[in-house]
C-alpha positions in Angstrom: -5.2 6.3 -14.1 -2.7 4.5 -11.3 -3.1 5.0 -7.9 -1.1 4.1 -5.0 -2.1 1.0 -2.8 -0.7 0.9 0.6 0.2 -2.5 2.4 -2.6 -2.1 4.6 -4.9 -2.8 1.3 -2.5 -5.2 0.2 -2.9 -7.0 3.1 -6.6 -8.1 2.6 -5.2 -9.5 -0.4 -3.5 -12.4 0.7 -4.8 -12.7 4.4 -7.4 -14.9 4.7 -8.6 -13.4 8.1 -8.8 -9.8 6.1 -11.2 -7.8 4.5 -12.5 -4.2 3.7 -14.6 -2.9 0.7 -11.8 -0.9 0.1 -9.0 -3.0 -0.5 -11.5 -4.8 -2.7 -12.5 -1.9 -5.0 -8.7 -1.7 -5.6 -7.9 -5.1 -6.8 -10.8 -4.7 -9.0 -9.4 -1.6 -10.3 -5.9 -3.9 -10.5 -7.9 -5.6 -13.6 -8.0 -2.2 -15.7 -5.1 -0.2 -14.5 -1.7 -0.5 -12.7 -0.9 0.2 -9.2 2.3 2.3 -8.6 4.1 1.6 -5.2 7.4 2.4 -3.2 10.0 0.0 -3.5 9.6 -0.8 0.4 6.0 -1.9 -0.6 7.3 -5.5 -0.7 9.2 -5.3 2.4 6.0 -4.4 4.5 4.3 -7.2 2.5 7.1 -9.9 2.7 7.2 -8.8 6.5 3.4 -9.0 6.9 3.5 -12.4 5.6 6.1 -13.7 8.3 4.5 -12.4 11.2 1.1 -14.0 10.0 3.2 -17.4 9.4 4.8 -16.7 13.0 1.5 -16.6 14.7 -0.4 -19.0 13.1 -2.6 -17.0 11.3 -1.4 -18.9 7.8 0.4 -22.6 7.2 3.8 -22.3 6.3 4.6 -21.5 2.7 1.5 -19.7 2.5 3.3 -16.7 2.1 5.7 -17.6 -0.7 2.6 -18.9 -2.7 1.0 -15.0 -2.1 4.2 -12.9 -2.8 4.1 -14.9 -6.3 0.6 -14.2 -6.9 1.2 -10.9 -5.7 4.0 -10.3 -8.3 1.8 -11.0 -11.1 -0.6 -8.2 -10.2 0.1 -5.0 -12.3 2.0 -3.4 -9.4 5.3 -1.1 -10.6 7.7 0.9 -8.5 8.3 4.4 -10.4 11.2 5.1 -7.9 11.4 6.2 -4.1 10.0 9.3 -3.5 12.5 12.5 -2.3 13.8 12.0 1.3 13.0 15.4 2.4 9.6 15.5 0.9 9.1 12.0 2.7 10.6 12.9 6.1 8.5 16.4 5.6 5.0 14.7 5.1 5.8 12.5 8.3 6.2 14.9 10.2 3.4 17.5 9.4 0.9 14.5 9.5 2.6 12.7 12.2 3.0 9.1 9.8 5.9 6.9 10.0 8.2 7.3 7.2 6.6 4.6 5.3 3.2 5.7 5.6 4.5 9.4 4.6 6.7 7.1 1.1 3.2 6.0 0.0 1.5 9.9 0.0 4.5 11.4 -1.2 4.6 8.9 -4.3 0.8 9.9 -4.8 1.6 13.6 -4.5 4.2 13.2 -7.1 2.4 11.2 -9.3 -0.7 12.7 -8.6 -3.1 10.1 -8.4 -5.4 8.4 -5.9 -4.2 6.9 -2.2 -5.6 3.6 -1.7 -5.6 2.9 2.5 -7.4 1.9 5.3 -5.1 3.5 7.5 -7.5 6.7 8.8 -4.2 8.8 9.8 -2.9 8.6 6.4 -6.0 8.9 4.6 -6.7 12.0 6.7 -3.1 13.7 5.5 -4.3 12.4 2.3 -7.2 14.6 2.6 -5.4 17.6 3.7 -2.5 17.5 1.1 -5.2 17.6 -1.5 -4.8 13.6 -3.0 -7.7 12.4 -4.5 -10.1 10.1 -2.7 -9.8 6.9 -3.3 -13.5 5.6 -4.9 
């Protein structure tokens, strides 16, 4: 079964500085199934990356070397989730938009939330998308 890795996860990933039991489990999991993601997944990453470059927490080109090793991952975009559904989440949990993308996706596609956000994993909870173990 998929499940839906925010950026937060994704961030242990490639920064060095990073890491949570979590976000390891799921790039375990990476090995035996795919990871299904908003488009604006990349965005957050690619903009993640920059801000680490910017502030010295990686060398420069560090982050082009981790958005191609990223790309090899079995990570897929289904397609973007329904604005109102999005813009309806955020506001009954109180999540930015792109936190609300990632647990509309998992509603729709009704699999796991991978997150170490505690706001959105709490919404998580409450809309009835399974834990992530």
């Amino acid at each position: 079964m998929a499940f839906v890795p925010d950026a937060s996860v994704a961030a242990t990933w490639v920064l060095p500085d990073e890491a949570a039991t979590a976000a390891e489990r799921a790039l375990d999991r990476l090995g035996q199934e795919a990871a299904i993601v908003p488009a604006m997944f990349w965005d957050e990453l690619r903009n993640l990356l920059l801000t680490a470059e910017r502030r010295g927490r990686i060398d420069e080109g560090y982050a082009d070397a981790s958005m191609a090793r990223l790309r090899r991952l079995p990570i897929r975009c289904p397609g973007e989730p329904d604005d109102r559904e999005v813009l309806a989440l955020a506001r009954s949990h109180r999540l930015t938009a792109y936190d609300a993308s990632y647990l509309a996706l998992a509603i729709r596609e009704g699999c796991e939330l991978a997150s170490l956000d505690q706001q959105l994993n709490e919404a998580a909870a409450a809309e009835g998308v399974p834990r992530f173990e």
